[in-house]
C-alpha positions in Angstrom: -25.3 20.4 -5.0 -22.6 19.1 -6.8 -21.2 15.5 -5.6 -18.2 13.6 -5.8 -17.5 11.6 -9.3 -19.3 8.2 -8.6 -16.4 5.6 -7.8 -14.6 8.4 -6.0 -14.5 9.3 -2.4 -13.3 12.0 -0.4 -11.2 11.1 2.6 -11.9 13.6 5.8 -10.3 13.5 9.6 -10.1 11.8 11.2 -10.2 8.9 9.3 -7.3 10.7 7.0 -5.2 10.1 10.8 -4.8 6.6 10.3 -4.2 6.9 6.2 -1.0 9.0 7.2 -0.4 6.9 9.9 -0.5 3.7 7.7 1.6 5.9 4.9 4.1 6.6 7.6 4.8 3.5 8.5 5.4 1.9 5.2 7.7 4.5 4.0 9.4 4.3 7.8 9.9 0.0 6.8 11.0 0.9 3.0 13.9 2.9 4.0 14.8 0.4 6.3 15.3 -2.1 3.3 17.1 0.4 1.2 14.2 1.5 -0.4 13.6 5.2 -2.1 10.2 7.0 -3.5 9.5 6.9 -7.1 6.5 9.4 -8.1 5.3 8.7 -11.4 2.6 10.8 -13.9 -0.9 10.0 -12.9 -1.5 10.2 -16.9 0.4 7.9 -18.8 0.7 7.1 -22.8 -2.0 4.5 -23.2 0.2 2.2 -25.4 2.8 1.5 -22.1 -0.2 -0.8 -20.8 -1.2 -2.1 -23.7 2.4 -3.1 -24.0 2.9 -4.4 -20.6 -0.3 -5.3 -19.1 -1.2 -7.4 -21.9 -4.2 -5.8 -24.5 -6.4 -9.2 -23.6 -6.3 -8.1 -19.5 -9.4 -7.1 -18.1 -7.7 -4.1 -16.7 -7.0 -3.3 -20.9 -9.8 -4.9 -22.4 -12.9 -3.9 -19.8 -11.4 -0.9 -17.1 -9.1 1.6 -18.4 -9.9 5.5 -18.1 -8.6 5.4 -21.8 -9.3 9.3 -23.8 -7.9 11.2 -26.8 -6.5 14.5 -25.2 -6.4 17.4 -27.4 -3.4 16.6 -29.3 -4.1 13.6 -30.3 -2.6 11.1 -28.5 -3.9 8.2 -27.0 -3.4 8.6 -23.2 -4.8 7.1 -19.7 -4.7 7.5 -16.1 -2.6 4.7 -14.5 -4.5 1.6 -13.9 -1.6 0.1 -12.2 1.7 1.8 -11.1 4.7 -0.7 -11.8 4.7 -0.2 -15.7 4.6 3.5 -15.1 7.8 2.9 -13.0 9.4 0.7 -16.0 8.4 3.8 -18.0 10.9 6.2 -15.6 13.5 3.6 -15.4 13.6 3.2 -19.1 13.5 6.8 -20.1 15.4 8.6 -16.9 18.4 5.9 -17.7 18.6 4.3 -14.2 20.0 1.2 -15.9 23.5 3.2 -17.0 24.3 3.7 -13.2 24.6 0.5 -12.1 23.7 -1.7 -9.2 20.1 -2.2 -8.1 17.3 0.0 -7.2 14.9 -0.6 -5.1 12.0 2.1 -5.1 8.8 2.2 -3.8 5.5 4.6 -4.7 2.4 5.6 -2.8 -0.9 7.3 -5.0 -3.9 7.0 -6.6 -4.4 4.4 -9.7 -7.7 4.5 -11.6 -10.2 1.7 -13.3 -13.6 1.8 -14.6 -15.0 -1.4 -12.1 -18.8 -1.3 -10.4 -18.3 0.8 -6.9 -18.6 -1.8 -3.9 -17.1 -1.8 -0.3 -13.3 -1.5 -0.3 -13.0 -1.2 -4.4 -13.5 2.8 -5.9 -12.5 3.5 -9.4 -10.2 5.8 -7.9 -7.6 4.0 -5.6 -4.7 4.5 -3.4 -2.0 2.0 -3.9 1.6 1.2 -1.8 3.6 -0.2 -3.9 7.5 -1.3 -4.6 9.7 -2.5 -6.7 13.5 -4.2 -7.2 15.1 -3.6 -10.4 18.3 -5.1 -11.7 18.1 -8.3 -9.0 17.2 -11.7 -11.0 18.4 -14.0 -7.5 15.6 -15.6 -5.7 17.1 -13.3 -2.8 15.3 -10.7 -3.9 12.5 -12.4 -3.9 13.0 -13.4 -0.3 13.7 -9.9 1.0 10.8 -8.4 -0.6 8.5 -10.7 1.5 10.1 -10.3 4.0 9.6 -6.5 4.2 6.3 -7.1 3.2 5.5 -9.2 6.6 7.8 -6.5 8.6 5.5 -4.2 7.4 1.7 -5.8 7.9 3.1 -6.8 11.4 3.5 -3.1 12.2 0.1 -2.8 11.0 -1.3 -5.4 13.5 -2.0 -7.8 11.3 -1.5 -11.6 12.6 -1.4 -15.0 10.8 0.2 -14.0 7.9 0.5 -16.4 5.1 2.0 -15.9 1.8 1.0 -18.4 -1.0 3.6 -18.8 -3.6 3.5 -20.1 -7.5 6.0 -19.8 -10.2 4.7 -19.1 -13.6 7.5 -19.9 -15.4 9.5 -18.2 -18.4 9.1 -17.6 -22.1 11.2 -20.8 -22.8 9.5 -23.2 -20.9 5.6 -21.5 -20.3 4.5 -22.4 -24.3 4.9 -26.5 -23.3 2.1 -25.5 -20.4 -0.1 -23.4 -22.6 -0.5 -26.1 -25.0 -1.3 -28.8 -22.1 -3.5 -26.0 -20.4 -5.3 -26.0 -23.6 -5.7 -29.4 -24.8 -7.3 -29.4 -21.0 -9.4 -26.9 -21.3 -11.0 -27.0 -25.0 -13.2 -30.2 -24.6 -14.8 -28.5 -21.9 -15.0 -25.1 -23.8 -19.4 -25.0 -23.0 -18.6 -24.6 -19.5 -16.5 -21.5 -20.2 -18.2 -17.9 -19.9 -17.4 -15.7 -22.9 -14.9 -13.9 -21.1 -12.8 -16.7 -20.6 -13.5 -18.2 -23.8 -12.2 -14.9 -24.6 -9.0 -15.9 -22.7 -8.5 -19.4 -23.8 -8.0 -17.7 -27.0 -5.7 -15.0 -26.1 -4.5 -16.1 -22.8 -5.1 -19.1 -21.4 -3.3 -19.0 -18.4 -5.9 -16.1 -18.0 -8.3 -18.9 -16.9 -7.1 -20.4 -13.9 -7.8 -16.6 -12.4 -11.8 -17.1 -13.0 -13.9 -16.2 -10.8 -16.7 -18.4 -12.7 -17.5 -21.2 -9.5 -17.7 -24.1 -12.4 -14.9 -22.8 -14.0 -12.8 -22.8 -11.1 -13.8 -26.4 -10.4 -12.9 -27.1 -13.9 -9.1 -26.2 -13.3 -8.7 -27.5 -9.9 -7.7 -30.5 -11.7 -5.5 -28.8 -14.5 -2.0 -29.8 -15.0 0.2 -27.5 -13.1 3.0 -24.8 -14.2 5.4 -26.5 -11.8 5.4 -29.7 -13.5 6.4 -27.6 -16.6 9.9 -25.6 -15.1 12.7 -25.7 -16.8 15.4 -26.4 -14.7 16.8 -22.3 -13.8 13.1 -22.0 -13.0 12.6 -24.8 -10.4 16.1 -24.0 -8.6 14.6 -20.6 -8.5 11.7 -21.1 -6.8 13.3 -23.7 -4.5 16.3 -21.5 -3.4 13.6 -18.6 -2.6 11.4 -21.4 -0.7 14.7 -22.4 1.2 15.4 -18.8 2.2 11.8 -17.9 3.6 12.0 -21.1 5.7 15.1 -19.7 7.0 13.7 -16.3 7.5 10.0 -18.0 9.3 8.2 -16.8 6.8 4.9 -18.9 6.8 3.9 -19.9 2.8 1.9 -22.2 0.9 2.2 -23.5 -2.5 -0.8 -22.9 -4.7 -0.5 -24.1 -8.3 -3.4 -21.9 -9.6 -2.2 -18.4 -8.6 -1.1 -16.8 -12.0 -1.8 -13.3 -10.9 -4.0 -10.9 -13.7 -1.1 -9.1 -15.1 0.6 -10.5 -18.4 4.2 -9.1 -17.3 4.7 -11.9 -14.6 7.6 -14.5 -14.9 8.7 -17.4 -12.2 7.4 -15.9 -8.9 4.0 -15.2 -8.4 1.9 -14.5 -4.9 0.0 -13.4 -2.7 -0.3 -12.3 1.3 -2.9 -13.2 3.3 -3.9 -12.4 7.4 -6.0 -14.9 10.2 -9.7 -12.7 10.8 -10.5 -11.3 7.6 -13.0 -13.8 6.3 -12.9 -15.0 2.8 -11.5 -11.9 1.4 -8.6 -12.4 3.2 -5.8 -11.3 0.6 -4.1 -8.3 1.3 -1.9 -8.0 -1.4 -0.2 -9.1 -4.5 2.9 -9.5 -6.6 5.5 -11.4 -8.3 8.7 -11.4 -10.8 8.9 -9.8 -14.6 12.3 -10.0 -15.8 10.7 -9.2 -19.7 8.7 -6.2 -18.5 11.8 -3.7 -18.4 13.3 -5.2 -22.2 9.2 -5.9 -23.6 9.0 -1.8 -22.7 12.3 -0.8 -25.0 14.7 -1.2 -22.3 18.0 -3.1 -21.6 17.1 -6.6 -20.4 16.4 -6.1 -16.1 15.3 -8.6 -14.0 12.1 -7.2 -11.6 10.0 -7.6 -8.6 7.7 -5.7 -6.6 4.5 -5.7 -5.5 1.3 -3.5 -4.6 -1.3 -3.0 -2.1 -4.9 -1.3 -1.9 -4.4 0.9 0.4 -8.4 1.9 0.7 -8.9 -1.7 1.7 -6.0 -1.9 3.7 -6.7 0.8 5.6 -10.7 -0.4 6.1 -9.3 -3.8 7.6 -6.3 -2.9 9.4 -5.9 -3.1 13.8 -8.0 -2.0 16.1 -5.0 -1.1 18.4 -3.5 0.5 15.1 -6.4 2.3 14.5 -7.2 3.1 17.9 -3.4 5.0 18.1 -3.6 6.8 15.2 -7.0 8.0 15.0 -5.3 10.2 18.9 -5.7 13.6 18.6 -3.6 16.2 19.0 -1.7 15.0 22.3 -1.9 18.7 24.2 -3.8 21.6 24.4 -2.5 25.1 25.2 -5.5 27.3 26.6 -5.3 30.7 27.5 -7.6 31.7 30.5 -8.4 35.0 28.9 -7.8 37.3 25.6 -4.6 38.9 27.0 -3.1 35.8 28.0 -2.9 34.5 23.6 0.0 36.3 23.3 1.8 34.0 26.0 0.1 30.6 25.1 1.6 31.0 21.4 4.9 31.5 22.6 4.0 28.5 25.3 3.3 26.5 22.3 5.9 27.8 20.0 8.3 26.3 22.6 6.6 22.7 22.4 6.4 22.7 18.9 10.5 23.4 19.1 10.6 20.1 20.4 8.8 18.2 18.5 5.2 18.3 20.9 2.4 18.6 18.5 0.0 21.1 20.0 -3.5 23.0 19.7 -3.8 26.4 20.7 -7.6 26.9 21.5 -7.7 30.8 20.5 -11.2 30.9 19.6 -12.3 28.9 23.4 -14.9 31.4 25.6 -13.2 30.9 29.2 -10.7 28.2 30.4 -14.4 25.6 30.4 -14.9 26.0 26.8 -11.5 25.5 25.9 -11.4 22.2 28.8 -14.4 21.0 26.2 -12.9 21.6 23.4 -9.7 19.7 23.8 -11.2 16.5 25.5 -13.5 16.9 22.3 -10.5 16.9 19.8 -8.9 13.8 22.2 -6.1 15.6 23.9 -4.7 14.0 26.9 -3.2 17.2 28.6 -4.6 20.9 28.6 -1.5 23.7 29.2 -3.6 26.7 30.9 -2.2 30.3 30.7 -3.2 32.6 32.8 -2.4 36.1 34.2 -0.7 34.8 37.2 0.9 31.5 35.4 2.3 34.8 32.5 3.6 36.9 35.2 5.8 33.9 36.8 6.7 32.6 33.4 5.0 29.1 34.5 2.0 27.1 33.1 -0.8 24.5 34.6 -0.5 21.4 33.1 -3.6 19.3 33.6 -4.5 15.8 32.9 -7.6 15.5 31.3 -8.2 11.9 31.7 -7.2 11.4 35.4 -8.5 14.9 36.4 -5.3 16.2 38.0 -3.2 19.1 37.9 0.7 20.4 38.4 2.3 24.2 38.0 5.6 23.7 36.0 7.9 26.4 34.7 7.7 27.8 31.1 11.4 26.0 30.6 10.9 23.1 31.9 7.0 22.3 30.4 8.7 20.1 27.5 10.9 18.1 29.4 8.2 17.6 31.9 5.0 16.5 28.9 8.0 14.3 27.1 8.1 12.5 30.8 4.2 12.1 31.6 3.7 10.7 27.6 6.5 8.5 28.8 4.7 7.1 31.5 1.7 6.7 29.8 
């Protein structure tokens, strides 16, 4: 037998219902707020995240899918998604037409981490970005599509906790404090983030070392080090969530793991999901565009696991999309197919999403069948119902039945899913 790569999955129905479902509903929100699809290469040069990510990340330094293909070059699969959109925007020339665009992406990212629940080293990730909007506006909508969106979801108690990170002017005057913190108490430090006092120190405050993160609970804070655009930044942004109800929190420790971040920084969080209750995360990078080889653009965007997502989101969610097909169309016996395609033909027409049950032995079997595959109502076809151009439509959960005309059946399911 040969199995699955370790760190990969495959995704099967019905479970792939509610993937869809959730990927439905994002792109349905994203178009809303002016958003179109960007699909970028799976394989990417790996010098564009060396570039952008930062070489002393973890993603860089410990997780990459990193190879030398047969010509050569140094290449990777995508680790992360919004430097392989800087990539496009950069090379494709978006910047020459103008205006902002706002463009979001939906796929797999890969990294070399130990398999656990909710974390493969293949991944699905929604994501989206703003490019070519440096206001704290932008900031605003994009959090507020974000909440439009997990609401849809079901998720409840959402909480976004916020941090700016500064720029390149004014971030060097906290490194230096961060450090002069830091370097008396350098034995408590891991190797990896000795590692990153060295290269990174902002790196640090994202520990997951217990005694380190008690060690810089009591660090001096990027907010006391804004320069002035900075700070009005981040207050007009807070000023426009409070006049949107977004709920947020300010928490001075949030850096985020990616070096490409400037000013806003944060992460989304939901009531019920325990300690692991981030959903998502994201922030500003107004170098990341003009770092790449591109004119200077201000950025922001964000992206979500989708595998975990998908593992924690609404029961009622889940419930409705894991539905099956709504009706089955059963003929009563082997000359009555030819009629209960062009019955279903006719649904499909408008939009009724419907399973013939060819292979069903008698009207029974195929009854089985359909409540098996979680249809609601069973069209039966029979010699009589072909003769009179009709069909029985019953109800499989309340056990009752109705004869309606062959051009009248649509009308008469849109009505009874209506009143469901």
């Amino acid at each position: 037998m040969i199995n699955a790569v370790k760190g990969t999955r495959d995704l099967l129905p019905p479970d792939t219902r509610v993937w869809n479902r959730v990927e439905e509903t994002a792109r349905e929100v994203f178009r809303l707020y002016g958003f179109e699809e960007i699909r970028t290469p799976i394989l990417e040069p790996l010098e564009l995240f060396v570039r952008s990510v930062g070489e002393a990340s973890d993603i860089v330094h410990k997780e990459m899918y990193a190879f030398t293909d047969r010509g050569d070059r140094e290449v990777c699969l995508r680790p992360e998604n919004t430097a392989g959109v800087a990539r496009a925007y950069i090379e494709h020339g978006l910047a020459r037409a103008g205006g902002v665009k706002k463009l979001y992406y939906i796929g797999p990212q890969f990294r070399y981490e130990r398999p656990q629940k909710g974390r493969y080293r293949e991944f699905r990730q929604i994501g989206a970005e703003v490019l070519g909007a440096a206001d704290p506006a932008s900031d605003a909508e994009v959090l507020v599509m974000l909440f439009d969106f997990l609401r849809r979801l079901g998720f409840t108690g959402l909480t976004v906790s916020l941090n700016s990170v500064g720029t390149e002017e004014c971030r060097p005057r906290y490194v230096e404090a961060l450090r002069d913190y830091l370097a008396p108490h350098i034995a408590v430090l891991g190797p990896d983030d000795q590692r990153r006092l060295e290269q990174n120190p902002l790196r640090v405050l994202d520990s997951k070392d217990p005694a380190v993160k008690s060690l810089v609970s009591s660090a001096p804070q990027m907010l006391e080090f804004l320069d002035p655009p900075s700070a009005a930044h981040h207050e007009e942004m807070l000023r426009l969530l409070d006049a949107a109800g977004i709920p947020y929190k300010i928490e001075p420790r949030l850096v985020r793991g990616l070096d490409y971040y400037t000013r806003t920084v944060f992460e989304v969080t939901a009531a019920g999901l325990g300690a692991q209750d981030a959903l998502l995360g994201g922030g500003r990078y107004d170098r990341l565009i003009s770092d790449l080889g591109g004119p200077k653009t201000a950025g922001i965007g964000f992206a979500i696991g989708e595998d975990r997502l998908v593992d924690v989101v609404s029961d009622s969610f889940r419930a409705a999309a894991l539905e099956g097909v709504p009706v089955a169309v059963i003929p009563l016996s082997p000359d009555d197919r030819g009629y209960a395609f062009a019955l279903a033909s006719g649904l499909r027409e408008r939009g009724i999403s419907c399973d013939v049950q060819t292979a069903a032995k008698g009207p029974g079997a195929g009854l089985k069948a359909a409540e098996k595959r979680g249809s609601r109502l069973a069209v039966l076809a029979g010699e009589e119902e072909r003769t009179g151009r009709s069909a029985v439509v019953k109800d499989l959960i309340k056990r009752t039945q109705e004869k309606v005309s062959a051009e009248s059946l649509a009308s008469y399911i849109r009505e009874r899913e209506k009143s469901q």
